[in-house]
ZAMARGU-4260 file (C-alpha; in steps of 0.2 Angstrom, whole numbers, plus 5000, padded with zeros to 4 digits):
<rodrens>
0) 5000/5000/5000 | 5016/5014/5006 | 5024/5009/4990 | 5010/5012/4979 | 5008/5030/4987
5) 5026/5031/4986 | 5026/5027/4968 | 5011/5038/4965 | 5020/5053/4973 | 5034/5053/4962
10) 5025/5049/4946 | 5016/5066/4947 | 5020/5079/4935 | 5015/5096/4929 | 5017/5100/4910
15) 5014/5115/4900 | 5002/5115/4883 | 5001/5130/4872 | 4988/5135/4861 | 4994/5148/4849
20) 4979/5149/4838 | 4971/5156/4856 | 4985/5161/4862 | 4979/5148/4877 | 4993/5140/4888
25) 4986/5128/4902 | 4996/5122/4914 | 4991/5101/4918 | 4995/5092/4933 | 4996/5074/4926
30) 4999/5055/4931 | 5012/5044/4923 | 5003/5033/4910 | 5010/5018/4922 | 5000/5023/4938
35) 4984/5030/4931 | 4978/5029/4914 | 4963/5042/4918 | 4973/5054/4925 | 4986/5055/4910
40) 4986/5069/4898 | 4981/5058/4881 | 4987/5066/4864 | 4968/5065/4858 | 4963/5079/4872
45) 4974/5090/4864 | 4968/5088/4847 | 4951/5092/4853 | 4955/5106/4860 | 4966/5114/4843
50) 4949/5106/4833 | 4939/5119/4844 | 4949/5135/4839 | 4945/5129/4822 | 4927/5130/4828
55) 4927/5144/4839 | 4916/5156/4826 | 4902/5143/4824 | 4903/5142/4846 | 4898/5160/4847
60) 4880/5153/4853 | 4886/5141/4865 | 4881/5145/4882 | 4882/5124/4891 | 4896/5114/4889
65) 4899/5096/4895 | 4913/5086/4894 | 4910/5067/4895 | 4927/5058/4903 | 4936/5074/4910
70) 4952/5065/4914 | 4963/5078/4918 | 4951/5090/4915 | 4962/5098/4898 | 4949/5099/4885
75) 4935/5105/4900 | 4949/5118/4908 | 4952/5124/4889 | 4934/5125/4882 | 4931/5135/4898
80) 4944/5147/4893 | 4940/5148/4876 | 4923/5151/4876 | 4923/5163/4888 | 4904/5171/4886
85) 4897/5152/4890 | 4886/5151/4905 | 4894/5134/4912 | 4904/5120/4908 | 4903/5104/4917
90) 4916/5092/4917 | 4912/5074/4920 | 4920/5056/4925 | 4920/5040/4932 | 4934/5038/4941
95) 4935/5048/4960 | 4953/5051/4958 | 4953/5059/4941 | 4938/5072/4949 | 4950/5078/4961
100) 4965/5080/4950 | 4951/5089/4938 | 4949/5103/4953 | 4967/5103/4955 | 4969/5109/4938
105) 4956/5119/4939 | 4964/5129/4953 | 4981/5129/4944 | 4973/5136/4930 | 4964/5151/4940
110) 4950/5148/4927 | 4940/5162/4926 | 4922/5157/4924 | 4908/5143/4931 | 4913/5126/4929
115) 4905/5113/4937 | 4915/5092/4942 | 4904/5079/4943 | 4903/5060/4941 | 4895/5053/4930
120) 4893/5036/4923 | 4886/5034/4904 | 4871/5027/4902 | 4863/5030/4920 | 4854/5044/4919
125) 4841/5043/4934 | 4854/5043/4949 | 4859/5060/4955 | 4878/5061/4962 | 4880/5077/4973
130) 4900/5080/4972 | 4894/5100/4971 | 4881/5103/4985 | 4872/5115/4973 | 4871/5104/4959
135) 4862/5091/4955 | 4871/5079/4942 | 4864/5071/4930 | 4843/5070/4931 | 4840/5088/4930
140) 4849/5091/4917 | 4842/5082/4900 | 4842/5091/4884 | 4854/5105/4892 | 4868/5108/4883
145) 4874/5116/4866 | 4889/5108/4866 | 4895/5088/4872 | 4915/5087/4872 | 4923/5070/4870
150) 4942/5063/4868 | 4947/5046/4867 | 4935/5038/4880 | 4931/5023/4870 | 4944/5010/4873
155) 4931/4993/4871 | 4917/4995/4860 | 4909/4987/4874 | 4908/5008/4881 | 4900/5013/4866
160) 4882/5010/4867 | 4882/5021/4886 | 4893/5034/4880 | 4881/5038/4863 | 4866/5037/4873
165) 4872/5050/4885 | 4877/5060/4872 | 4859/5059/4864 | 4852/5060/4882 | 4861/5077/4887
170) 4862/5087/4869 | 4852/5101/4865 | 4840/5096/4850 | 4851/5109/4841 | 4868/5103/4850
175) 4883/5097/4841 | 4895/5086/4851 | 4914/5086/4846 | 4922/5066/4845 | 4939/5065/4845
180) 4947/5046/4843 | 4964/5039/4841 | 4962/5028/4824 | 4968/5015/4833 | 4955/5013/4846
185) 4942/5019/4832 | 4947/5004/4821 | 4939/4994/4836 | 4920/4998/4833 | 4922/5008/4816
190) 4911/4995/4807 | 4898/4996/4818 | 4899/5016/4822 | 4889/5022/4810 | 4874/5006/4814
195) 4875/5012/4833 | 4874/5030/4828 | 4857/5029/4821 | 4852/5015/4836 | 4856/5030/4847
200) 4847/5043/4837 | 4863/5053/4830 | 4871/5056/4814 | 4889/5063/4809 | 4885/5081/4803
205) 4905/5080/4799 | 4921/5067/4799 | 4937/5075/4798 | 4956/5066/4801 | 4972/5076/4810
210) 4986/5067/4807 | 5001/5072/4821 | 5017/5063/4819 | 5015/5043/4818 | 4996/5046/4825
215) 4979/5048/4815 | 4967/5055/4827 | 4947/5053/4818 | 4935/5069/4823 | 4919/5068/4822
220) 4905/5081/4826 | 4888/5073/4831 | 4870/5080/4829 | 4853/5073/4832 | 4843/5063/4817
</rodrens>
């Protein structure tokens, strides 16, 4: 048990991503991929958040943001600082740990702004989980949001089903939600993405592809049928 804190302690580190296009730079407290897969900064997270500078003169609207498998807490803490006339962004996870590195972050990046950390498992809607006192996640909040934030959270395709139907449970009928997968963990489920996109209700209203160095990252932004 001492030795996993001990190994824990020294596998902490805090890096530095700049944004030019935004002229962004977030500082990210961050895990070592060998000690918590949820808490390390993946290369997908930052894709995302370069895709969302392209974005940023069709998010002029957006006013509720929610990010589904914070992790650290990058993408959140930069949409957040990018779209600064937004009313709130919640950030979401599974995993205890990663919800408490996410307010760490937070308070290392003296985000300016609401933002709201919350656990959240997909596919269960009906149970709230108070981590805030004043907010209740995530029954009251169906249908809320203009934009639905995602980076490489699929690793099974097993994870899927729950994560489209919480997308299509928490979008706005006008929403857009921003998907951003590593090829290779696409290639898992990519012959049967398009088949669970209309089971969920969703369509692709776009498919792009980054290429950075030796990875291929697929985009995807997600509408309502």
């Amino acid at each position: 048990m001492f030795e996993d804190e001990e190994e824990s302690k020294h596998s902490v580190e805090i890096l530095t991503y700049d944004f030019p296009v935004s002229k962004i730079q977030l500082q990210i407290k961050t895990m070592k991929l060998h000690v918590g897969v949820s808490r390390s900064v993946w290369k997908a997270s930052v894709i995302m958040a370069r895709y969302l500078e392209t974005l940023l003169p069709d998010l002029q609207n957006v006013n509720t943001v929610l990010e589904l498998g914070s992790g650290t807490g990058l993408g959140g803490i930069f949409a957040r600082t990018l779209l600064k006339e937004a009313e709130t962004v919640y950030m979401t996870d599974i995993c205890t740990k990663s919800l408490q590195m996410i307010r760490e972050n937070i308070l290392l990046n003296m985000t300016s702004g609401e933002i709201s950390v919350n656990y959240l498992e997909w596919g269960k809607h009906d149970i709230n989980h108070e981590l805030n006192d004043d907010k209740a996640f995530p029954t009251e909040h169906q249908g809320q949001f203009d934009l639905i934030i995602a980076s490489d959270v699929v690793y099974i395709p097993e994870c899927l089903q729950p994560l489209l139907q919480s997308i299509k449970h928490f979008m706005k009928p006008t929403g857009t939600c921003l998907l951003v997968n590593n090829r290779i963990r696409q290639d898992l489920f990519i012959d049967r993405f398009d088949g669970m996109l209309d089971q969920a209700g969703l369509k692709k209203s776009k498919e792009d592809e980054v290429i950075e160095g030796a990875d291929k990252f697929k985009v995807y932004l997600l509408t309502h049928q």
